[in-house]
C-alpha positions as CSV (number, residue, x, y, z in Angstrom):
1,X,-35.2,8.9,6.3
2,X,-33.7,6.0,4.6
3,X,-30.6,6.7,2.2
4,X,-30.1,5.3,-1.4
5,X,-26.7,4.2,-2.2
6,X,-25.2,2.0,-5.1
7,X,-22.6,-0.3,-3.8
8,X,-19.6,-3.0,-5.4
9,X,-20.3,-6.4,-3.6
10,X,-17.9,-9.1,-3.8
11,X,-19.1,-11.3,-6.8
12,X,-15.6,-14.0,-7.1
13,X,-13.0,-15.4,-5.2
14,X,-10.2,-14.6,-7.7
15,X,-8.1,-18.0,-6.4
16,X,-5.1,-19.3,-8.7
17,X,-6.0,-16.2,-11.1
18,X,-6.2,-12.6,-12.1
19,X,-8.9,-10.3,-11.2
20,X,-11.6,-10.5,-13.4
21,X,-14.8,-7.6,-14.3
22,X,-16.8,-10.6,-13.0
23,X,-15.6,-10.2,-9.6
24,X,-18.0,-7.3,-8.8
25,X,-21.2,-7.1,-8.4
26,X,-22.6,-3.3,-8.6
27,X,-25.8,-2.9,-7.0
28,X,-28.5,-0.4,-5.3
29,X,-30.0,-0.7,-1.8
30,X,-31.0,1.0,0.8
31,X,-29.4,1.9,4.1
32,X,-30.9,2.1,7.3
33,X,-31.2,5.5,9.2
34,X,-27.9,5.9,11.6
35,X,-28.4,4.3,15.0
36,X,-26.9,6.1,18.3
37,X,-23.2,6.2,18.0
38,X,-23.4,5.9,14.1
39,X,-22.7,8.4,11.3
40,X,-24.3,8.6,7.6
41,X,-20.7,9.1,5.5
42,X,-21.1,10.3,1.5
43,X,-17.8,8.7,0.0
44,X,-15.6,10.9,-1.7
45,X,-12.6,8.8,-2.4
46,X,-11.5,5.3,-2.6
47,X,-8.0,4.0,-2.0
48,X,-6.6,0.7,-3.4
49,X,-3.5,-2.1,-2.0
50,X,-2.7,-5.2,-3.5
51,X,-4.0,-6.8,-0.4
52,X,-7.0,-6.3,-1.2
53,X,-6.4,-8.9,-3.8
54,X,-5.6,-11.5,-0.8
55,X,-8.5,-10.0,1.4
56,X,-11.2,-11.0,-2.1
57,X,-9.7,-14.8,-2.3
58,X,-9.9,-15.5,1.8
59,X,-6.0,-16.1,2.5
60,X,-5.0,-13.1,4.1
61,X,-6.1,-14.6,8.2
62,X,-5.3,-10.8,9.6
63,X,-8.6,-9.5,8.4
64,X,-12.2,-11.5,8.2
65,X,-13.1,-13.4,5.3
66,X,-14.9,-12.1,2.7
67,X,-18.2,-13.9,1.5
68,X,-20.1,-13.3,-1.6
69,X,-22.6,-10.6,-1.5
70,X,-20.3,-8.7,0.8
71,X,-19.8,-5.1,0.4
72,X,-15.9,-4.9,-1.6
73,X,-14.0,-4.3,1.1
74,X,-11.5,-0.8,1.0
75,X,-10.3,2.6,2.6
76,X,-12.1,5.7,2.0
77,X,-12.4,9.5,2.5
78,X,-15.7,10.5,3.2
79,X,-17.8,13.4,4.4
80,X,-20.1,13.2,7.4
81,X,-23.8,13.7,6.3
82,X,-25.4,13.1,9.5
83,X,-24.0,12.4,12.4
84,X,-24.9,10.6,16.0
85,X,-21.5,10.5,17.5
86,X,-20.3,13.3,19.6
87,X,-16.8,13.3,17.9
88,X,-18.2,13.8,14.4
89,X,-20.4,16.8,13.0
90,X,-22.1,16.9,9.6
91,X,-19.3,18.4,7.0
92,X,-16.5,17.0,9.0
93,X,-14.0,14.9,6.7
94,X,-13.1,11.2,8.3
95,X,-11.3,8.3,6.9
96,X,-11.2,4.2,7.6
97,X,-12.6,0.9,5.9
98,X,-15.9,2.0,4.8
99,X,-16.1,-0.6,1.5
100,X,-17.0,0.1,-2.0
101,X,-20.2,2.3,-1.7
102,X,-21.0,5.7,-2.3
103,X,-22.8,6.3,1.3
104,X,-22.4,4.5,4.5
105,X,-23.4,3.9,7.4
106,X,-21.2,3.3,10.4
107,X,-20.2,3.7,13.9
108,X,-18.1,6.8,14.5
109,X,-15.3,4.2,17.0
110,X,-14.2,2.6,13.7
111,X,-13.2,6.4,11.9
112,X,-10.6,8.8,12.4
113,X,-11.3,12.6,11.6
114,X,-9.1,14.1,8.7
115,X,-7.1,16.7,11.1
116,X,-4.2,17.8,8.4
117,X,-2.7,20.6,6.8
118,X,-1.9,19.2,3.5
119,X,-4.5,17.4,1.1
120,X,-6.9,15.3,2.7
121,X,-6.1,12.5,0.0
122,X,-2.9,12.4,2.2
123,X,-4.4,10.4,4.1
124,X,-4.8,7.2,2.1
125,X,-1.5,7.4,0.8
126,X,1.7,9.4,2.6
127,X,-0.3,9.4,5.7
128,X,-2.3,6.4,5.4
129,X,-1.2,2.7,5.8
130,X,0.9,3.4,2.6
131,X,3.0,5.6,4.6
132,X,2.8,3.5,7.9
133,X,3.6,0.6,6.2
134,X,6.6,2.1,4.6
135,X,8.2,3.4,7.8
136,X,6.9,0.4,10.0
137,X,8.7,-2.0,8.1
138,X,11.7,-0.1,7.6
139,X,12.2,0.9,11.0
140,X,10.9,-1.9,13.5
141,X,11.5,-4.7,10.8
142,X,14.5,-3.1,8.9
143,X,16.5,-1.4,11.5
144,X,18.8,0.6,8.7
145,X,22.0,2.1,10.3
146,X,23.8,5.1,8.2
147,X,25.7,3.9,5.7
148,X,23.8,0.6,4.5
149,X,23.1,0.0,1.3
150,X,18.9,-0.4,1.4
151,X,17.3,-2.1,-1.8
152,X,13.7,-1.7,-2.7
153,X,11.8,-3.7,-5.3
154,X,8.5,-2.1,-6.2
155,X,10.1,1.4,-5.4
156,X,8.1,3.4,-8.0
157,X,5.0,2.0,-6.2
158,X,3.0,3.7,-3.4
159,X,4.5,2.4,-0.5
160,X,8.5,1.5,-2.0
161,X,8.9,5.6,-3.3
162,X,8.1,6.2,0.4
163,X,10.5,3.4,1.9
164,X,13.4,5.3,-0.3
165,X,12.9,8.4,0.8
166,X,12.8,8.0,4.6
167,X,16.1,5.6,4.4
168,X,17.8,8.3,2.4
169,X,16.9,10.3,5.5
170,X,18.3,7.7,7.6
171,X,21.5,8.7,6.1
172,X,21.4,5.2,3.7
173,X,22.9,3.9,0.0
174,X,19.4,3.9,-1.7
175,X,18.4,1.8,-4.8
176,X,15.0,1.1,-6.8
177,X,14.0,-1.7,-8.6
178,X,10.9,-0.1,-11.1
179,X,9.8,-1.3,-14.1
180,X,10.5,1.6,-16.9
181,X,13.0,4.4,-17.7
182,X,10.2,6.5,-16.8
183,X,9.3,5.5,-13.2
184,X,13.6,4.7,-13.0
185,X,14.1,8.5,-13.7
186,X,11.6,9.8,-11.2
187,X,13.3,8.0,-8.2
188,X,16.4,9.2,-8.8
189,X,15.7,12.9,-9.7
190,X,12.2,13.3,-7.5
191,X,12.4,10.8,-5.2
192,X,16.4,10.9,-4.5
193,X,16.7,7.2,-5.0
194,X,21.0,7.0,-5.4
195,X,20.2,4.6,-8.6
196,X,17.7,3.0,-9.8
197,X,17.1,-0.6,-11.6
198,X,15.1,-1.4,-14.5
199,X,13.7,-5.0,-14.3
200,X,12.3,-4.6,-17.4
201,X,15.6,-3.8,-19.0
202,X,16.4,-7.9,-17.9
203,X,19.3,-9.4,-15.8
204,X,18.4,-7.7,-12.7
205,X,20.7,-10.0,-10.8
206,X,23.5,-8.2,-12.6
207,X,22.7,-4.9,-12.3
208,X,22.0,-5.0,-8.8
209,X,25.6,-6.4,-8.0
210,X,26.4,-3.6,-10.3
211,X,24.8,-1.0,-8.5
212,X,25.3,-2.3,-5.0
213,X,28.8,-3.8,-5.2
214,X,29.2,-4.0,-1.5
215,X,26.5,-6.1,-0.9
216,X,22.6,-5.0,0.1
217,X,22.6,-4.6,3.8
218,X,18.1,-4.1,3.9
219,X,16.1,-5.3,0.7
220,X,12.6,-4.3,1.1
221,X,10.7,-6.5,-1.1
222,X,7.0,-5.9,-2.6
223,X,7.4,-8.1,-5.5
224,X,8.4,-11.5,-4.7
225,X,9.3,-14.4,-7.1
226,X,12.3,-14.0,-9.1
227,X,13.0,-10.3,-8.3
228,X,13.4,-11.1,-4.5
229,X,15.8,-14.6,-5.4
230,X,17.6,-11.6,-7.4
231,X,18.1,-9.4,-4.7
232,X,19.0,-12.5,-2.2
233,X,21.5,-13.4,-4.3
234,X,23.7,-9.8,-3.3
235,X,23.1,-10.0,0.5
236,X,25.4,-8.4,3.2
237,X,26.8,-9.8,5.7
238,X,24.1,-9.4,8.9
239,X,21.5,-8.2,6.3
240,X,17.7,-7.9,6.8
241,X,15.1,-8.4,4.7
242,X,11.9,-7.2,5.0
243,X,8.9,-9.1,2.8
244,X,6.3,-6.2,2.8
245,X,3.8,-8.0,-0.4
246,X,4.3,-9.9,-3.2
247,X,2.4,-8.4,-6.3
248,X,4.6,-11.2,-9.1
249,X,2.1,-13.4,-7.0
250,X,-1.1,-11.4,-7.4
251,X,0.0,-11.2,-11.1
252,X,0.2,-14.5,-12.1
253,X,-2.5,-15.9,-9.9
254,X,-0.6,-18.7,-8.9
255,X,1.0,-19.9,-5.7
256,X,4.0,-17.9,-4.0
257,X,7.4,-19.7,-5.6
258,X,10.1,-20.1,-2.6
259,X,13.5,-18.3,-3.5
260,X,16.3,-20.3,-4.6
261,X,18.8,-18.2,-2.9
262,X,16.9,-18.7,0.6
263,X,20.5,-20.4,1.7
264,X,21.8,-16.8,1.4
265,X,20.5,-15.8,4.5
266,X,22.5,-18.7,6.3
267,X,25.6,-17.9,4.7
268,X,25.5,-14.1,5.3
269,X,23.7,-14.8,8.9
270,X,20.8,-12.3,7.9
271,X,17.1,-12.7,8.8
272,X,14.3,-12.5,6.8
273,X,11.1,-11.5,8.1
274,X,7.1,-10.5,7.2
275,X,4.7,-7.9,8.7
276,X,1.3,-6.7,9.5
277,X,1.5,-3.0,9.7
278,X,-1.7,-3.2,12.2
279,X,0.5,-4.1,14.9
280,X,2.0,-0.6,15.1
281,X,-1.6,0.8,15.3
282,X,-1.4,2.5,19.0
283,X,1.6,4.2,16.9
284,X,-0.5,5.8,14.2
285,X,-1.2,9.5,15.3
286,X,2.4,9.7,16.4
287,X,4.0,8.4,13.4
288,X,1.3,10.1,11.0
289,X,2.7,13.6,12.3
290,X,5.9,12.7,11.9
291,X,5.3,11.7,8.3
292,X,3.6,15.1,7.6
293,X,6.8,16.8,9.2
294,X,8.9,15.5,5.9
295,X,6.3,15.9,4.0
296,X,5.9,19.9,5.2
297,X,9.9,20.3,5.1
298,X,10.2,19.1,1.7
299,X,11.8,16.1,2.5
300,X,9.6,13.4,1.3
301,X,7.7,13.7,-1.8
302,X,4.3,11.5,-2.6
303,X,2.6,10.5,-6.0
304,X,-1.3,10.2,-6.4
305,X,-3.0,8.6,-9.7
306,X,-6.7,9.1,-9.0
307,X,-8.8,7.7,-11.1
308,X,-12.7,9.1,-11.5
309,X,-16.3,7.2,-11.4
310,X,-17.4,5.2,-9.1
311,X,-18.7,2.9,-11.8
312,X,-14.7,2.6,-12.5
313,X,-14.4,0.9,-9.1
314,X,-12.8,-2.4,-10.4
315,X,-10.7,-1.4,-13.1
316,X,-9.3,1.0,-11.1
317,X,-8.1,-1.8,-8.6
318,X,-7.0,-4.0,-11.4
319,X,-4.5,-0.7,-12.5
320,X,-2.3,-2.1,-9.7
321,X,-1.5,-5.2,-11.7
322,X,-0.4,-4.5,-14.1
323,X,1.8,-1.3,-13.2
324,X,-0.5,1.6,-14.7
325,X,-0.6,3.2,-11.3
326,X,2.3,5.8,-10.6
327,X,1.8,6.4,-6.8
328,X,-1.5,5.5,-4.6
329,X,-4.0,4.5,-6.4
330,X,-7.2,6.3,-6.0
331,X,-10.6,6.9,-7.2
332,X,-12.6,10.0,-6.8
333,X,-16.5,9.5,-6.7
């Protein structure tokens, strides 16, 4: 028996501009019946990155292009409805890239069952790639020590609250860059950020060598453009900076703007360096338990905005443009 699904298809390659409704293409077709190793999913929840901005206009290379017509590529929670894997009965909960659909059909290799304590939507954020990526580029890109001084631009965002918190348990001088006294005042009194910057509060360069007068020994950066010339312009001596993403670029829609205070990083002899959290993946299970450990002890706090409707599929994504997300972005079907 054949399944009846409505699905987003890619509809735009949103190049040298913003998302647009256009983009998306919502649609209703059928699926075919699950083939031997495969498993009929009913989606429950979507999660949203800014990558998936890069992933819609073909110049992320880590990932297949994306054609028009294609399903809209994305993470999900789903439920197995039928199931011809041995690792996967009906009513079991799994997760992976299952796109923009409300049922799917795919083989069981290419999911991971939901095996946690705390909220399954855990796994698309604290426990998901938001959280891998966090601690994957802190720790094997990063390499804090006790006693640096570790910036984070983005911090109020899914992934830079995380990379606060786990540095602060590294025994590290934390401080936020966040756009609002609202999202400033949760890192430091839920998040336990030591201080936090408003950029929208202007003259960021200031305020960072205000709040970080010995220099910054790791900047985390998920902004780019002016924010990370900011924070180069405070580098320690030996420091590291990790370039996680760079949503000033999916903003404007325009080409990535070098940093003018790139020479920084020869006079302070520190590195700069980029990441693809994929290749930590044989570390996933491991780290994912470790993860829940803080997260069980109390010592590492998430945020979730869900959003609801499936027929709210793009607006949801474009939420993460234009800061209206407080957390991982969701949407529950």
């Amino acid at each position: 028996m054949t399944t009846t699904t409505k699905q987003w298809l890619l509809n735009g390659h949103p190049r040298g501009r913003g998302i647009e409704d256009g983009d998306f293409k919502l649609v209703e077709t059928q699926l075919a019946v699950p083939g031997e190793g495969e498993v009929l999913l009913k989606t429950l929840y979507l999660g949203f990155d800014p990558a998936q901005k890069g992933w819609m206009e073909n110049i992320a290379d880590y990932v297949a292009p994306m054609n028009i017509g294609d399903v809209m590529r994305g993470s999900g929670i789903c439920e197995v409805v039928a199931s011809n894997h041995d690792k996967f009965a009906v009513g079991d909960l799994a997760f992976g890239t299952t796109g923009w659909s409300e049922y799917v059909v795919i083989h069981g290799k290419e999911l991971t069952k939901i095996e946690t304590d705390i909220s399954p939507t855990a796994v698309l954020s604290v426990l998901g790639t938001t959280g891998l990526t966090a601690y994957c580029g802190l720790f094997k890109v990063g390499k804090p020590v006790a006693g640096d001084t570790v910036l984070v631009s983005g911090a109020a965002g899914a992934t830079g609250s995380i990379v606060g918190q786990l540095a602060k348990l590294a025994g590290c001088r934390v401080v936020g860059i966040a756009g609002g006294p609202d999202k400033c005042k949760w890192l430091v009194d839920e998040a336990g950020y030591d201080a936090a910057i408003d950029y929208k509060a202007g003259n960021v360069k200031a305020q960072i060598k205000e709040n970080c007068p010995g220099g910054v020994d790791v900047i985390f950066d998920n902004v780019g453009g002016v924010i990370l010339d900011d924070m180069l312009a405070n580098i320690a001596t030996a420091a590291r900076v990790v370039i996680c993403g760079g949503i000033s670029r999916y903003e404007s829609g325009g080409t990535p703007v070098g940093p003018g205070n790139y020479f920084n990083l020869i006079f302070r002899r520190a590195t700069m360096q980029g990441f693809i959290v994929l290749d930590w993946a044989a570390e996933f299970p491991i780290l994912r338990k470790r993860l829940e450990g803080f997260v069980k002890d109390g010592s590492l706090k998430y945020q979730e905005d869900i959003q609801e409707g499936f027929e709210n599929a793009p607006e949801t994504l474009q939420r993460l443009f234009v800061g209206k997300n407080r957390g991982k972005q969701m949407l529950k079907l």
